[in-house]
N, C-alpha and C positions, 0 to 999 in steps of 0.2 A: 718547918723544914729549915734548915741550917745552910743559908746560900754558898758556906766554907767546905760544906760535905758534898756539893754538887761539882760535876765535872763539866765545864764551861768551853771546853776545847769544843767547839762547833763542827771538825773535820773526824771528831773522835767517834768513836760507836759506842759511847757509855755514854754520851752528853743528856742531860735531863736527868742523868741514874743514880741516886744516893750512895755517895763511895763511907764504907762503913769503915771508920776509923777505929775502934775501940776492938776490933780482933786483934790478939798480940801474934800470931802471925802473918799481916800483913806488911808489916816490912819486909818479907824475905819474898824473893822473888820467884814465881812459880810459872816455869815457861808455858805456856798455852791458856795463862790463867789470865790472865790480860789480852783483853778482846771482847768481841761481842762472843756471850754464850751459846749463839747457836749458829754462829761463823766462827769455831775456835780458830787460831792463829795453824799453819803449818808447821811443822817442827824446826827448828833452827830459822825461823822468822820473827826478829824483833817489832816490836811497836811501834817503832821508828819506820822500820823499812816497806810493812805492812802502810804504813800513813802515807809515804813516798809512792807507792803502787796505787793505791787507789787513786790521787791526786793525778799520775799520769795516767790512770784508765780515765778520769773523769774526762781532761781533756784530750785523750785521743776520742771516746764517745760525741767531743764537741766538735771536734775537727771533721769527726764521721758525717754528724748533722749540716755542718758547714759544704764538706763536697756533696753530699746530698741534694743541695739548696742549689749549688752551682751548676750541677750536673739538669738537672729540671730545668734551671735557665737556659744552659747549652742546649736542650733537647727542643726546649720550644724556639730557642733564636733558631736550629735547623730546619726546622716543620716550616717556620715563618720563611725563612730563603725559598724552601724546595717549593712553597705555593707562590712564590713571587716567578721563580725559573720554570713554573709549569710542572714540576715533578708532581706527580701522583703516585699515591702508593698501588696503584695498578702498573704503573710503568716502573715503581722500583722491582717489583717483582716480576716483571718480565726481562728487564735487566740481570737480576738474580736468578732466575732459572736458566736465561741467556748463557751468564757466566757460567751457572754448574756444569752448564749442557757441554760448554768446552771444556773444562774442569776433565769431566770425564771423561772426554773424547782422545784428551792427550795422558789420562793416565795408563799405566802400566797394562792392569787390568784388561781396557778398554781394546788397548792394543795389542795385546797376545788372541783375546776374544776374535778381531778382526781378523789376525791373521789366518786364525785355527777358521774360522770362515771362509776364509778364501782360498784354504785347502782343501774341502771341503766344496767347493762350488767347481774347485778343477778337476776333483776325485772321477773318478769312473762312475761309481754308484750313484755318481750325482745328475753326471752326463743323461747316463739311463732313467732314472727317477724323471730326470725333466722330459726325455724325449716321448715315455710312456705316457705323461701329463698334458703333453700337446698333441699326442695321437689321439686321447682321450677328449683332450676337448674339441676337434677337428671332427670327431664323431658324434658329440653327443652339438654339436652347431647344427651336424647335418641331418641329423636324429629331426630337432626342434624345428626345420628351414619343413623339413616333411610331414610334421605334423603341421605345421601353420598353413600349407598348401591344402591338405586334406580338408583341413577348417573350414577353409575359403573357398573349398569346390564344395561342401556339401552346406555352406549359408547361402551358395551360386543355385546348389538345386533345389533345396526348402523354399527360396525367392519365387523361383518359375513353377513350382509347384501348384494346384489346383486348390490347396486350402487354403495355400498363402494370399494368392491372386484373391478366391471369395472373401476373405480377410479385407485385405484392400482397398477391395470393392464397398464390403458395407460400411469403411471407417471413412471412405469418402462421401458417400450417403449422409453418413452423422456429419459431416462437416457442414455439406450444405445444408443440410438441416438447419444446422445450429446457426452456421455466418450467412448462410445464405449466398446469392450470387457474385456478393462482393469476396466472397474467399478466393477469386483466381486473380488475385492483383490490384484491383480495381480499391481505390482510397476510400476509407472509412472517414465519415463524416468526422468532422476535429472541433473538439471546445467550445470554438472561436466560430462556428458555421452562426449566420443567423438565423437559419430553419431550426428550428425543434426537431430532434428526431422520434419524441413521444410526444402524446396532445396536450396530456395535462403531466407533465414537470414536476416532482417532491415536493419541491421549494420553490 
């Protein structure tokens, strides 16, 4: 290979590509024909100006990478502030909700809404609607006050009743049974007593 037939432009899109001299019409200039073959050039874009574009794509791409780099430093020197000042990201977003929450409260929206509310709470239908709503609950208060009375006279007469009473009776039976005399108050023997309260002890 003939280092004279190679195209040594490093910035070029043929570099490494054997430029073939011996066609006789390659001196004549064939617009689109200069370029990489499978990026042809745009029409009325020379080689030259094509070269100038990629040069300043290259470095605005660098510039990109550069604020890129910066922006991640700025992002962590704030994280690092906001854990020095106590900011959590729990309290930024009770802050940000805070905000929207007025955001919205003095918009437009927010405020024709209120208004149409408080027309609406003066209206007449509304007057009625409520007053119907506290008759109704004034009733069904007194509804519940009477069923809970009922309740409680008829747990008052199952109490004094004759099975409830023999009931009573035999489960005081099984008490003594089981604790024996010391069930009406009287101290059960504790841990610490030196008597044994059995003869022969587990352990």
């Amino acid at each position: 290979m003939d280092p004279a037939s190679q195209d040594i432009n490093l910035n070029s899109p043929n570099k490494g590509l054997v430029v073939d001299h011996t066609d006789s019409l390659s001196d004549v200039p064939v617009e689109g024909a200069v370029g990489n073959s499978a990026n042809p050039l745009p029409p009325g874009l020379t080689e030259e100006e094509a070269e100038e574009l990629r040069t300043e794509l290259t470095k605005v791409e660098e510039e990109i990478n550069t604020l890129r780099q910066v922006l991640s430093a700025k992002e962590r020197h704030a994280a690092e502030l906001k854990r020095k000042l106590g900011l959590s990201p729990l309290n930024e977003l009770k802050q940000n909700i805070s905000k929207s929450w007025q955001d919205v409260q003095t918009s437009n929206a927010y405020l024709s809404a209120s208004a149409t509310l408080d027309d609406i709470a003066h209206s007449e239908a509304y007057k009625k609607t409520q007053e119907t709503l506290s008759q109704a609950g004034q009733k069904t208060s007194a509804a519940l006050t009477t069923v809970g009375t009922v309740i409680s006279k008829r747990l008052g007469d199952m109490r004094n009743s004759a099975t409830f009473k023999s009931f009573e009776d035999k489960m005081g039976n099984l008490k003594y049974k089981v604790v024996g005399p010391r069930g009406n108050g009287e101290a059960v023997g504790s841990p610490t007593d030196t008597t044994p309260t059995q003869e022969n002890p587990p352990f």
